[in-house]
C-alpha positions in Angstrom: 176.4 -54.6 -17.4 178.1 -55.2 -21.0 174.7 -53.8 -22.6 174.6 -50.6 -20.4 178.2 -50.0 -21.3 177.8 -50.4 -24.8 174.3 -48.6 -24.9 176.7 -45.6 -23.0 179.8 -45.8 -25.3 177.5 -45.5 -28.1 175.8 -42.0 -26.9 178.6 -40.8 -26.3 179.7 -41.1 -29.3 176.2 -39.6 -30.8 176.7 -36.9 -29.1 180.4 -35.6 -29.7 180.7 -33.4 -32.3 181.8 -34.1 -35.9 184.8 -33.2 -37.1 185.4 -30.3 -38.9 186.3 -30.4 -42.9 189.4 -28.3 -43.8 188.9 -25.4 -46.0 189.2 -26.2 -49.5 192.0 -25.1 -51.0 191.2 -22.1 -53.3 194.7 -21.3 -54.7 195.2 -21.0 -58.3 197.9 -20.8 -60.3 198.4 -17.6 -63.0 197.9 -18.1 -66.2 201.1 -16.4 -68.1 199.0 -14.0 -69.6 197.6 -13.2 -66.3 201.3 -12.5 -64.6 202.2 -10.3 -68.1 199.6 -8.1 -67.3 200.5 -8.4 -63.4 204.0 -7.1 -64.4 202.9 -4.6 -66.9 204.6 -6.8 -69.8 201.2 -7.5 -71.6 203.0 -6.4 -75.2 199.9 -4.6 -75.9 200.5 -1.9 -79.0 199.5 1.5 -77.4 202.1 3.3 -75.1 199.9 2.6 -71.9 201.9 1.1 -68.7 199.7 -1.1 -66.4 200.6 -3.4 -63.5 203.8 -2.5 -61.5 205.6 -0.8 -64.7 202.5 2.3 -63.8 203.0 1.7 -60.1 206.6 2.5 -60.2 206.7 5.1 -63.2 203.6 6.6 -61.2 206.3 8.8 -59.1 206.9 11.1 -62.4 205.6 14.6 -62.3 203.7 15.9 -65.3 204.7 18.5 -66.9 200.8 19.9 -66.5 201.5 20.9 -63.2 203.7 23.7 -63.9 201.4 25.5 -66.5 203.6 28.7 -66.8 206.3 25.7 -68.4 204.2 26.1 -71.8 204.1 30.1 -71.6 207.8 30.2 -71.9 208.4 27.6 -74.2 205.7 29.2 -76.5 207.8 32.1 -76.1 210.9 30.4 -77.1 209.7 29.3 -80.3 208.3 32.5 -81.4 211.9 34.0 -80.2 214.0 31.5 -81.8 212.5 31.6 -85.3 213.4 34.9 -85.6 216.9 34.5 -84.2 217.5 31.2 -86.5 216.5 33.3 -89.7 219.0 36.5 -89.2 221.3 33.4 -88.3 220.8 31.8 -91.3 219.9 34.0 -93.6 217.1 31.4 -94.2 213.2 31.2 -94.0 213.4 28.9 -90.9 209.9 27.8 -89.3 210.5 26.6 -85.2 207.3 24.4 -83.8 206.7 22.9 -80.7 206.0 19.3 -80.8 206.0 18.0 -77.5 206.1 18.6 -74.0 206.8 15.7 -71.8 208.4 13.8 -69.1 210.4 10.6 -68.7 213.7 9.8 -66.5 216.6 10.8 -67.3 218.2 7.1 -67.7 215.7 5.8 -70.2 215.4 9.3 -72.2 219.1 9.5 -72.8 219.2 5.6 -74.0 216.8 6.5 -76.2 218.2 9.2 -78.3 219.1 8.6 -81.8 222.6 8.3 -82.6 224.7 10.0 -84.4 223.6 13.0 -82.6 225.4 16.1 -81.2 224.5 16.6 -76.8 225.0 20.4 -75.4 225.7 20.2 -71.8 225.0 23.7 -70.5 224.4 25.9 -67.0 221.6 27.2 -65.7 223.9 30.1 -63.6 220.9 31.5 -61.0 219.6 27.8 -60.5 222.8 26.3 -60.0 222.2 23.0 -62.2 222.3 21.6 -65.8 220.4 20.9 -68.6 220.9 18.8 -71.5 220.3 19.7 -75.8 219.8 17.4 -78.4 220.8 18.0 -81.9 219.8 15.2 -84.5 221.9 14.2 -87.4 219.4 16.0 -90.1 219.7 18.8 -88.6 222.8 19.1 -88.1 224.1 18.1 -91.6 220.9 20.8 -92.4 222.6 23.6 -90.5 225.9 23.0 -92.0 224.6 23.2 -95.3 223.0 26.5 -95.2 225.6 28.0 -93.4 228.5 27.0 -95.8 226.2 28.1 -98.9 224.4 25.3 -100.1 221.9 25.2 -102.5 217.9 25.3 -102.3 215.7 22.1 -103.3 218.8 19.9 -103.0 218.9 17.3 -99.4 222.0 17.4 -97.8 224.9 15.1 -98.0 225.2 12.4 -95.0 228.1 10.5 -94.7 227.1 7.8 -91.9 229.5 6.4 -89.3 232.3 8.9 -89.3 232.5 11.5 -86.3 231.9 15.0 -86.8 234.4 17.2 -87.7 235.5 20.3 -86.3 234.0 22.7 -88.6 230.3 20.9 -88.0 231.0 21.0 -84.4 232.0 24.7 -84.5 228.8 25.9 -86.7 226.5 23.5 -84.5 228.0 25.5 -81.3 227.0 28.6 -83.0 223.6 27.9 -83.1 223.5 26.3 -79.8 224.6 29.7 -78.4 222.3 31.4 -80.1 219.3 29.3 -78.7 220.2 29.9 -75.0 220.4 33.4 -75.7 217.0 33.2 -76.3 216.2 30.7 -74.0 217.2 32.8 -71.0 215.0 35.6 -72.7 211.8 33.5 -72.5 212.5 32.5 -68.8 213.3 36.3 -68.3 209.7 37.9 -67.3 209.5 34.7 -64.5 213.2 34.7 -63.6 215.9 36.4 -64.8 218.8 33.4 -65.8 221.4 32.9 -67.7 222.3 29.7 -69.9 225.8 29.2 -70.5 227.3 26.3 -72.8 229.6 23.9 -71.0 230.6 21.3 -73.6 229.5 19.3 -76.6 229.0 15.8 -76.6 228.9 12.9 -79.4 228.4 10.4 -76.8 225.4 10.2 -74.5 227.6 8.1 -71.7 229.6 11.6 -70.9 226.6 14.0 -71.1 225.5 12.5 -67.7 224.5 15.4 -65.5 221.2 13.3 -63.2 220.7 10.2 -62.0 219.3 7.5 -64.3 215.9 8.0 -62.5 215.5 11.0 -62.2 212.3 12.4 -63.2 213.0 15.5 -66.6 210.8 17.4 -68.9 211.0 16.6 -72.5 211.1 19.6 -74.6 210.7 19.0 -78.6 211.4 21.7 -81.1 211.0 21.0 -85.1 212.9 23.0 -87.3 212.2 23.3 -90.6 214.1 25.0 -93.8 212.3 24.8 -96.9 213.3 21.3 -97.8 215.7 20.6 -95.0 215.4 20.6 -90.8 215.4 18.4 -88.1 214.6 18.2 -84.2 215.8 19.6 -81.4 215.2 18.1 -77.4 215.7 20.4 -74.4 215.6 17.8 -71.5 215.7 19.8 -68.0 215.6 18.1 -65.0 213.0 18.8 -62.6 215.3 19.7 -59.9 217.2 22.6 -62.5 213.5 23.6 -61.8 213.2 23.7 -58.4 214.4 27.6 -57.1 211.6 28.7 -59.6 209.0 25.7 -58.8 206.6 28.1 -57.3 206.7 30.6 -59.9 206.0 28.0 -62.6 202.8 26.6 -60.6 201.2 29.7 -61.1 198.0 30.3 -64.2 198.5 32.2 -67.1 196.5 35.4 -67.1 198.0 36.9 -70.2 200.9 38.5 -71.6 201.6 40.2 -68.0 202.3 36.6 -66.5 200.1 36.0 -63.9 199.4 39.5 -63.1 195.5 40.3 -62.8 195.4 44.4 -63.9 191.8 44.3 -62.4 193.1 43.3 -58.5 195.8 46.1 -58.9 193.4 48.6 -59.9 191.4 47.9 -56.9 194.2 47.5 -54.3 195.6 50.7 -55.8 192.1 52.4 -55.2 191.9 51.3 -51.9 195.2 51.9 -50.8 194.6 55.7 -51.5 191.7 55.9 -49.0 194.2 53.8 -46.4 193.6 55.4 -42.9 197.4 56.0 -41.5 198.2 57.8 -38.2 201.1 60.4 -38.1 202.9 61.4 -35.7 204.2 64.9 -34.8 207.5 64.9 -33.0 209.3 68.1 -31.7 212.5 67.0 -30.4 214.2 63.9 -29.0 216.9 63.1 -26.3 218.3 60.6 -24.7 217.9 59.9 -20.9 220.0 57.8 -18.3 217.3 55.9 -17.1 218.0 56.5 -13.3 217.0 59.5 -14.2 213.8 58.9 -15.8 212.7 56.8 -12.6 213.0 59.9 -10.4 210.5 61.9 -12.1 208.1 63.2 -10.2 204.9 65.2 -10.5 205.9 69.0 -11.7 209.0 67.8 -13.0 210.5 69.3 -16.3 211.8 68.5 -19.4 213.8 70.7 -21.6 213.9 70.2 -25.1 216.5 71.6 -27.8 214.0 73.2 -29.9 212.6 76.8 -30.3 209.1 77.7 -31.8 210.8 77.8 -34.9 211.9 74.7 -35.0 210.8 72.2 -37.7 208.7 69.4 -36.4 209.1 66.0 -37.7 206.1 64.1 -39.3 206.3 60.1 -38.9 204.4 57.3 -39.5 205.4 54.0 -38.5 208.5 55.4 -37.3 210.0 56.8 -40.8 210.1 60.1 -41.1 208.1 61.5 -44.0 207.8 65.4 -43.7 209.1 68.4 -41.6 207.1 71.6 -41.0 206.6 74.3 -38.6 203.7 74.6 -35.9 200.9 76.9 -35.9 197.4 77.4 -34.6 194.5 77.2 -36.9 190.4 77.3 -36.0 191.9 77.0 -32.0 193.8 73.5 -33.0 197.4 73.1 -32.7 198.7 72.5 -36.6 201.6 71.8 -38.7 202.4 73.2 -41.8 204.4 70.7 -44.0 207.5 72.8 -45.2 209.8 69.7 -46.7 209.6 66.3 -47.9 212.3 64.0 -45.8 214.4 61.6 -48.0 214.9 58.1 -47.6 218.8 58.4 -47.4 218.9 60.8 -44.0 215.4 58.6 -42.3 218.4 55.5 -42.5 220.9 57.1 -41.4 
């Protein structure tokens, strides 16, 4: 009896199954290279963000998007060389440099100080924008207008404020850059640019949020030996009432307009099939009145064979002319154009 219990103890122990291993534990930990470049913090020498530094700048809209953008800035540059030289009295060359984008928070930390910040208005949009005026240029600006000479830098002093005569001749030019900033956004919008204030410090020319997403404008300007740089940073949402006009492809100097489609609508529109209507006279009913009509009943009108018939189509009325009978058809002859001012009233 011992044996057979033994014998049995043992197959059932044959036949249970074996237990099963745990996983093996594949965890590893990150090198610190490794969570660098998981954080974007690699410290690698181009500009390029990776990690979750591009996931969370990925939420910036490129200034590619709104083509029309480089159209009007083109024509600002083109504009404002002209306007700096009468201003001047200088040969004054204007380039673009750059178009970009970047938040407002880390744009404005990053602008070289001493500098001079315009806060101004964009009227129509209802929002602000932001100019940057470097130290060469200003000092640059100050020396041509108050008569310096040719081939000779001009004088910085560093680390004193600006006085109020550079301030003044710096406004000067400011207003005469909006001026011809409103003229280049003219043939998409008409706006107007006016200056608010004028800023040394970049913690009172706050007019976004710090992350707010902006468009990056640099402008060189160049004297002879002399110039400097000027940044227009708008925000995207200045941009927004005209967001849809800016979207659209430059076909030329007409701004988006394609001559060849309005040539063809234009021909087509001629051979337009529109019905017109011939009215002789028309009064007002009570409708009780209307509902007792009957076969044979009549209805007099105030008019006399004489009368001028109205012409309408769609319910405007475009001519008046007198009735007649020609080739045994009932016609009008058009005696007078109708005006727009008497159809409205």
């Amino acid at each position: 009896m011992a044996e057979a219990a033994e014998k049995k103890a043992d197959d059932a122990h044959a036949s249970a199954p074996e237990p099963i291993d745990e996983a093996p534990d594949n965890d590893r930990i990150l090198e610190q290279e490794e969570i660098d470049s998981l954080l974007g913090l690699a410290g690698d020498d181009d500009d390029d963000e990776t990690g979750i530094q591009a996931i969370l700048n990925s939420a910036l809209v490129s200034y590619e998007r709104l083509p029309m953008l480089e159209v009007v800035f083109d024509r600002l540059v083109r504009m404002m060389s002209t306007s700096l030289r009468n201003f001047t009295s200088d040969n004054v060359e204007v380039s673009l440099d750059n178009i970009s984008s970047a938040r407002f928070g880390d744009h404005l930390n990053a602008v070289p100080l001493p500098a001079m910040l315009a806060v101004f208005k964009a009227e129509e949009w209802d929002n602000y924008a932001l100019m940057t005026i470097d130290s060469a240029l200003i000092y640059s600006i100050v020396d041509v207008l108050l008569g310096g000479r040719r081939g000779t830098a001009a004088m910085r002093i560093e680390g004193r404020p600006y006085t109020t005569i550079e301030r003044n001749l710096v406004e000067r030019m400011i207003h005469v850059i909006l001026a011809d900033l409103s003229a280049a956004f003219d043939p998409i919008s008409p706006v107007t640019f006016r200056f608010e204030r004028l800023e040394t410090n970049p913690r009172f020319a706050t007019i976004a949020r710090q992350a707010n997403a902006t468009i990056i404008v640099t402008l060189r300007v160049d004297m002879e030996d002399r110039g400097g740089r000027i940044e227009l940073m708008i925000p995207y949402a200045t941009l927004e009432p005209i967001r849809e006009l800016l979207l659209q492809m430059f076909m030329g100097e007409k701004f988006g307009r394609d001559s060849i489609w309005e040539g063809h609508l234009t021909s087509e529109l001629w051979q337009t099939e529109v019905a017109i209507h011939a009215v002789l006279d028309q009064i007002e009913l009570p409708l009780s009145n209307v509902l007792n009509w009957e076969e044979g009943s009549q209805l007099e009108l105030n008019c006399t064979p004489r009368s001028l018939i109205e012409l309408r189509c769609g319910g405007i009325t475009m001519f008046r002319g007198s009735m007649g009978q020609r080739n045994a058809n009932i016609s009008v002859q058009v005696r007078e154009k109708a005006s727009v001012e008497e159809d409205q009233s």
